[in-house]
Structure formats: structure tokens, C-alpha cells
N, C-alpha and C positions, 0 to 999 in steps of 0.2 A: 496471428502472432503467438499466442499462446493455446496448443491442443493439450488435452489432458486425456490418459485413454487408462481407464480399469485401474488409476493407482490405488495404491494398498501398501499401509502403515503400519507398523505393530510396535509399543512400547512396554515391555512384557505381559502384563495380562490387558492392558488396553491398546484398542485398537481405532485411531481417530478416524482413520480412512481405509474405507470398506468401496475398491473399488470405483474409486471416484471417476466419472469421465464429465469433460466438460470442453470446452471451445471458445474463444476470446477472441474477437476483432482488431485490427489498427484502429486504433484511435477512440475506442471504445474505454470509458470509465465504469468498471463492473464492481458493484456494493458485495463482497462479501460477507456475509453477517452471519450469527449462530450466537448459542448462549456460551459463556463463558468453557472451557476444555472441550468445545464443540468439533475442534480442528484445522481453524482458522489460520493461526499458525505455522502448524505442520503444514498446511499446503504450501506458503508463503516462502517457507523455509526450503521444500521441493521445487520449488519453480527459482527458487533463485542456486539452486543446486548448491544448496550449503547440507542437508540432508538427501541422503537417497532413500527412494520407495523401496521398499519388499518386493513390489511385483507392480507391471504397469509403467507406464511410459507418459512423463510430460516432456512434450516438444515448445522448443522455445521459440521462434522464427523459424521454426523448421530444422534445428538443433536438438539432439538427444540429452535432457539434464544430466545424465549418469554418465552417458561417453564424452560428452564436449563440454567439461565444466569449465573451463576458463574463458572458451568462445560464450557461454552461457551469458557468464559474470559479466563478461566485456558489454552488454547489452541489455544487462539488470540493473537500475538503482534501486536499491532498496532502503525504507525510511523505519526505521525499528520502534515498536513501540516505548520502547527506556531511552531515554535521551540519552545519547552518544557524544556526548563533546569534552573536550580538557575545558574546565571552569575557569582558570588560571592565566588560560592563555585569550587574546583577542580574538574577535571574529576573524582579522585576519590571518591570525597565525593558525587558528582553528582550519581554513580552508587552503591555507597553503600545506599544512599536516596531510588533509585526506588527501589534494592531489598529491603528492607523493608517496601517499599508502595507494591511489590509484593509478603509478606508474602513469600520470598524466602532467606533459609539460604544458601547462597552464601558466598564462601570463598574472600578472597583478591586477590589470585591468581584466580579463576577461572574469577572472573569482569576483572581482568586485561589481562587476555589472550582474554575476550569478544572486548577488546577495540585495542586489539592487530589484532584480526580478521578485524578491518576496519580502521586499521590503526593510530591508536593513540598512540599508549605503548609511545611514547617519551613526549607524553603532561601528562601523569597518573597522576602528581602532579602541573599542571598549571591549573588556572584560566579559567574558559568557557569564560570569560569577554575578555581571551589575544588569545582567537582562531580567527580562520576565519571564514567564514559560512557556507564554506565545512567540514569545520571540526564537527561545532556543529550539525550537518544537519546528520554525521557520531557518533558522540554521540546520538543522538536519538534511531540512530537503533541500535544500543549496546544496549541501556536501553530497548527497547522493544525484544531484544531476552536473557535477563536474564532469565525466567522464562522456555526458552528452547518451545517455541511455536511451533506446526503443522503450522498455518497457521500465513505468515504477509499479514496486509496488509497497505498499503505505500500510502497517501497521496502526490504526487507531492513532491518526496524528493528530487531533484535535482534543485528542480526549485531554479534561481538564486545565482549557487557555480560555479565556476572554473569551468575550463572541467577534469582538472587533478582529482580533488574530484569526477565529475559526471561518469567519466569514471571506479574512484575505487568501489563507489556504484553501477556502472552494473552490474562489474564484480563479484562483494560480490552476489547480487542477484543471478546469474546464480552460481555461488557456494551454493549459501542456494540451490537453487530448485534442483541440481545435488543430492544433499543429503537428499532432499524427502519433505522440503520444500513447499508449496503450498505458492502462492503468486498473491496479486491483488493489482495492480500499477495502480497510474493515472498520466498522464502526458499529456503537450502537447510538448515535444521534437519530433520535427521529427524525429532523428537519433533512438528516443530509440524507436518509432513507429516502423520504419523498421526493427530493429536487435535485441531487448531486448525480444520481449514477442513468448510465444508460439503461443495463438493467441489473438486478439484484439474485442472488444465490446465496440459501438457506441454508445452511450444515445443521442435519440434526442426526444422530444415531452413524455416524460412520459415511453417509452420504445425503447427494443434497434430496432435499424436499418440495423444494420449490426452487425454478430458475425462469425467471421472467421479469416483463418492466413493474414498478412501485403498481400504477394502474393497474395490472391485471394479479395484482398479488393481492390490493385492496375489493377488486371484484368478486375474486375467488376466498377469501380470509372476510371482508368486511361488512356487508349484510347492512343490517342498522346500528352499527356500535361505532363508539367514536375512534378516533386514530390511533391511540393509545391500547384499545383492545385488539382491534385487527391485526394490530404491530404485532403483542402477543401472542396472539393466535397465531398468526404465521410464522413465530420464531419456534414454539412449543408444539402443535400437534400436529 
């Protein structure tokens, strides 16, 4: 679903991605990770053809990011890490907004069974303003799979909700991917390092470091230190 081959980034004197290639399965949940201006990002932002590379080529389902961006988009939800939504208005007004920011005729019922899927049907007609930020963090990914996308891909959606939200958004993900799903998550959760992704990819210095499952990251990084160190380690050297 998603090839990556030599791409390369440059933001004037920095450069996040130093020929990056990489390769993504259907239905595969892939942990991106890296420290903080790592290029996490910038890739996210390539693959859903809202930036172009310098040089190098992400194919999307077998679509070129830089020549077919609209066929692209048509086949990417993407969930931003800054919450996205008008405060003011209802969750439903909220999801009838992005379908028509997604030139998608979506029924009333179909939005509300979207929002049913991650747990909202009881706020349908309350304020994003009276939610909580697991909830709105759960409205994002509602509006990004109105359009019915192949592939999400999820900017650090859990960061800073409840565990009860964070644990609803795993389990929704591992339900998208059961169902064919493709999905590129970035986090720095430990727990969702270990148990959420199929396998995981490192960004450190412009490319990755390490791309393999949690298991063989913790065999190759872990020794006799406890989880918290190996995590470390494997994000840093």
C-alpha cells in the first residue's frame, strides 16, 4: 500500500529526510517513532501529498504522491496531531462540515454511526466545546474516515487523553487494520510501542535506524535493562 523509495527533504539548512525508503503492507499498523524534529512528520505530510519530496518517490497504492495528488488524498485519512474541529459547533455539525470539505455525500445516519464506531453516538448533538480531549482527539478520527480511506495515517492521537479514550483509540485501530486498513502511527507511548503496531520504524539523523517488530527491537536494543532503557536506546543510538 504504501512504497517509499530514496525520499529527501530539505527545509533550508535542515534536512529531515536523507533518502528515506521503506515499504507498508495492507492492513499493517506501522509504529512510527523518533525524538522530537526527528521527521516524523515530514514523512506523514509526504505520504498524504500535502508536501512534496526534493527527490525520491512515495507511492501510495501504487499512485505517485507528486503526480496523482488528488487520487492520493481520495485514499488518505489523515488525523493531525492539533485538534481540528470548530468548538462551537456540534459533533454533528462538526461531521457534516468535513463531509463537505470531503466532497462526500454522506447521510446523517451514516456520520453518526462513524461516530458511533469511536464512541460518541451519546454527544451527536453536544458542543466539541463540552467534550473532553479524549473525546475530541475521537472526533478527529471520525472526520478523517468519512471519506472511507485505504490508508490512515495518525499523528500522535493519543497523546494527552485519559487512558480510558487512549485505550478506545487502540482498540478502534486494531479494528480498522483487522478490516484491511493500512495504518502509520506516531507515538511516543510506551505501552503502544510494545503492543499496538505490527512493526515499528526509528527516524533518527535523516533515516531510519531501526525497522522491525517491538520483539526484535527489544532483542537488538535490550540486553538486561528494563523497558524504559531499551526504548531509549533504540530511539537515541
Amino acid at each position: 500500500m504504501i512504497n517509499i523509495d530514496k525520499v529527501t527533504k530539505t527545509y533550508g539548512k535542515k534536512q529531515p529526510l536523507k533518502e528515506v525508503s521503506l515499504t507498508i503492507s495492507k492492513g499493517e499498523v506501522f509504529g512510527l517513532l523518533g525524538r522530537n524534529g526527528a521527521g516524523k512528520s515530514t514523512l506523514l505530510s509526504i505520504l498524504a501529498a500535502i508536501s512534496k519530496p526534493d527527490s525520491g518517490t512515495a507511492y501510495i497504492n501504487g499512485m505517485d504522491s507528486r503526480k496523482q495528488k488528488r487520487k492520493v488524498r481520495e485514499c488518505i485519512g489523515y488525523v493531525p496531531q492539533e485538534i481540528a474541529l470548530w468548538e462551537q459547533n456540534t459533533v454533528k455539525e462538526n461531521m457534516i462540515v468535513f463531509s463537505k470539505l470531503a466532497k462526500i455525500k454522506a447521510s446523517e445516519e451514516s456520520l453518526k454511526k462513524l461516530c458511533s464506531d469511536v464512541q460518541l453516538e451519546d454527544q451527536w448533538e453536544e458542543k466539541v466545546s463540552r467534550l473532553s480531549g479524549g473525546m475530541k482527539r475521537k472526533l478527529n478520527i471520525a472526520a478523517a474516515l468519512i471519506h472511507q480511506p485505504d490508508i490512515l495515517l495518525m499523528d500522535e492521537p493519543t497523546v494527552g487523553i485519559d487512558l480510558q479514550s487512549k485505550l478506545e483509540i487502540n482498540r478502534l485501530v486494531r479494528k480498522l487494520a483487522d478490516e484491511g486498513k493500512t495504518i502509520v502511527y506516531t507515538t511516543h507511548d510506551l505501552n503502544e510501542i510494545m503492543t499496538l503496531f505490527n512493526r515499528i520504524g526509528v527516524l533518527k539523523d535523516g533515516d531510519f535506524s531501526f525497522i522491525g517488530t517491538a520483539n526484535e527491537a527489544e532483542e537488538e536494543y535490550g540486553g538486561n535493562t528494563s523497558r524504559d532503557e531499551w526504548i531509549y536506546n533504540l530511539l537515541n543510538r
